[in-house]
One Martini backbone bead per residue (centre of mass of N, CA, C, O) as a GRO file, in nm:
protein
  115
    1UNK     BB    1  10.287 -14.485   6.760
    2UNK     BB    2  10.519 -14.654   6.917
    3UNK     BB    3  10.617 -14.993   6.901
    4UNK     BB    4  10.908 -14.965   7.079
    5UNK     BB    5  11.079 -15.049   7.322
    6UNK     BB    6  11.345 -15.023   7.504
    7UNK     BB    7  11.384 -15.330   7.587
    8UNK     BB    8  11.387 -15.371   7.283
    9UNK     BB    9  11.580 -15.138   7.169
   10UNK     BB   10  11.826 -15.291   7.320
   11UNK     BB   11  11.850 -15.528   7.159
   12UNK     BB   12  11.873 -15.397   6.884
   13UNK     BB   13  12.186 -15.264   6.947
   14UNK     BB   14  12.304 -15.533   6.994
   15UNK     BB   15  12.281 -15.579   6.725
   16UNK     BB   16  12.412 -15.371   6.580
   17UNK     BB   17  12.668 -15.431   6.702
   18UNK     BB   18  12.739 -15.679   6.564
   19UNK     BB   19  12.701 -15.626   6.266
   20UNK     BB   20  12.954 -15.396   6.286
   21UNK     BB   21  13.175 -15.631   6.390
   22UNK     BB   22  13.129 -15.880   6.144
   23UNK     BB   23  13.097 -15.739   5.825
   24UNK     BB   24  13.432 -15.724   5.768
   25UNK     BB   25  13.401 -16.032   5.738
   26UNK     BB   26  13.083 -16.098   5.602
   27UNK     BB   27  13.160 -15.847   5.383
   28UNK     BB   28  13.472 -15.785   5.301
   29UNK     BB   29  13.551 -15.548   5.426
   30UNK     BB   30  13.797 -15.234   5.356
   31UNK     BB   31  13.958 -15.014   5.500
   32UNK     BB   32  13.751 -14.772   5.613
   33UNK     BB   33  13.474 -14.947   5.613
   34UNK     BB   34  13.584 -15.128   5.830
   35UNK     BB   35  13.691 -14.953   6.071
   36UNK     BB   36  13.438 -14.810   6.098
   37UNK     BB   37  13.269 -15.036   6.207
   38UNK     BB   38  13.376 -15.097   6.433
   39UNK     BB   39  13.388 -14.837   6.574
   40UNK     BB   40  13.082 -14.836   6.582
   41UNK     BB   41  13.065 -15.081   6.751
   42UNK     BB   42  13.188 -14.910   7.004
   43UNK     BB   43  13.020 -14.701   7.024
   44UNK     BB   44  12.741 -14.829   7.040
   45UNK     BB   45  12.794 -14.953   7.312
   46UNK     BB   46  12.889 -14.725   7.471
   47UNK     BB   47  12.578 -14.605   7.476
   48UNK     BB   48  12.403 -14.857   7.553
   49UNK     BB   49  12.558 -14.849   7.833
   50UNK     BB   50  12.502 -14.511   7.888
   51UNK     BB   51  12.213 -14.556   7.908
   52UNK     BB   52  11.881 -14.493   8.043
   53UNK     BB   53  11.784 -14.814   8.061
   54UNK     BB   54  11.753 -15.074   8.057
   55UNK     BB   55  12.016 -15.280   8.136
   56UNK     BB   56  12.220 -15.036   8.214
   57UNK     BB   57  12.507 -14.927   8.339
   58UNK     BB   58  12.443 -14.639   8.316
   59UNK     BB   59  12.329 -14.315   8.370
   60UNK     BB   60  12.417 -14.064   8.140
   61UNK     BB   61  12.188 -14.100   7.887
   62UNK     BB   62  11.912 -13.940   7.796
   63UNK     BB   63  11.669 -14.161   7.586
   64UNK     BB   64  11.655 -13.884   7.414
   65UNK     BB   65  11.919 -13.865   7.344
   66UNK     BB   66  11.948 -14.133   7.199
   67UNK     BB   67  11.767 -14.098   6.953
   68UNK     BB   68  11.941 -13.838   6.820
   69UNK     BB   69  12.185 -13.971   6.786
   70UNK     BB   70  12.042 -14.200   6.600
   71UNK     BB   71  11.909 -13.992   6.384
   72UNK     BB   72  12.178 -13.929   6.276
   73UNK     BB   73  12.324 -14.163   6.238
   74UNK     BB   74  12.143 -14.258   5.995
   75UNK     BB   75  12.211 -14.000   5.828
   76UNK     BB   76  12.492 -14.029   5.820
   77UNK     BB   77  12.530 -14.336   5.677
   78UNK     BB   78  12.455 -14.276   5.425
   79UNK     BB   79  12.651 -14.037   5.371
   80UNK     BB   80  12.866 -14.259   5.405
   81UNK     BB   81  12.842 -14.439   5.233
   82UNK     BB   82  12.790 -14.259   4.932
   83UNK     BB   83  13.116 -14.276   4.890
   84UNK     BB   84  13.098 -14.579   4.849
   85UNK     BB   85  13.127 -14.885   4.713
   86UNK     BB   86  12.906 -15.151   4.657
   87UNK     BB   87  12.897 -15.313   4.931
   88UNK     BB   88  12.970 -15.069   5.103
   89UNK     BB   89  12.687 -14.910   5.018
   90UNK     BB   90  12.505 -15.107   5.110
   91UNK     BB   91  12.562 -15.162   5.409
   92UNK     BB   92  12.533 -14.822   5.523
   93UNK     BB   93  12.225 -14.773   5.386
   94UNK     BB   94  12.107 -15.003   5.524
   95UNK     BB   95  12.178 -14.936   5.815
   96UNK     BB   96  12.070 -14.669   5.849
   97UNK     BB   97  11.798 -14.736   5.774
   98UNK     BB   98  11.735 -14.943   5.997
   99UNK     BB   99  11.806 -14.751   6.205
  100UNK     BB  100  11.534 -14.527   6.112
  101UNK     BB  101  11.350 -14.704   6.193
  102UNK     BB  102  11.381 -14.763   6.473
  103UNK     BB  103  11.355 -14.484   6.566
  104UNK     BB  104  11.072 -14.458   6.491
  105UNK     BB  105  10.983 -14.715   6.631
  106UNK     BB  106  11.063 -14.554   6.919
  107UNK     BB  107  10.991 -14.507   7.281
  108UNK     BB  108  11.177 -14.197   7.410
  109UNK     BB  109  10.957 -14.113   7.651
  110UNK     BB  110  10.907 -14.363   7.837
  111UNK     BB  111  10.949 -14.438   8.102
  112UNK     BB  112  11.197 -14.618   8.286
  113UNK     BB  113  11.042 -14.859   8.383
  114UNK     BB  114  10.911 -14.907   8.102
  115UNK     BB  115  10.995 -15.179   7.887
   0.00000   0.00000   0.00000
């Protein structure tokens, strides 16, 4: 059983959000690992933006796509941590696994009006 709905799923996606908007500040990202994180940070806004499902604004992408999406994203972020040193690949590698957790334990099947 799934125990995140999607409108937790949807906070919690702000918060991913925020994540990738801050790290290259609050954890002094340079280069490409900083670039990325923003990069995601406006994607991962963008795909939240345009998913169906509550409080989105556009109903572009369906809810079990986005689910497929995040589920890549979770193994990509891992494989491009692997890339970086030092505090850039704890950041990618934890961020991947925290999105791998969410999607597991998020229910993109549930009814678009529930919860």
């Amino acid at each position: 059983m799934r125990a995140v709905s999607r409108r937790a799923h949807r906070n919690l996606d702000y918060a991913v959000i925020v994540v990738f908007a801050l790290a290259p500040v609050v954890l002094s990202l340079t280069g490409a690992a900083a670039g990325l994180s923003y990069a995601l940070a406006a994607v991962h806004l963008l795909l939240t933006l345009v998913t169906a499902a509550p409080v989105g604004v556009m109903a572009l992408v369906p809810i079990p796509l986005h689910g497929i999406i995040e589920f890549v994203v979770a193994v990509g972020l891992v494989v491009v941590g692997l890339a970086f040193d030092g505090s850039e690949r704890a950041f990618y590698v934890i961020i991947g696994l925290v999105v791998f957790v969410v999607w597991f334990v998020t229910a993109y099947t549930e009814p678009r009006d529930a919860g």
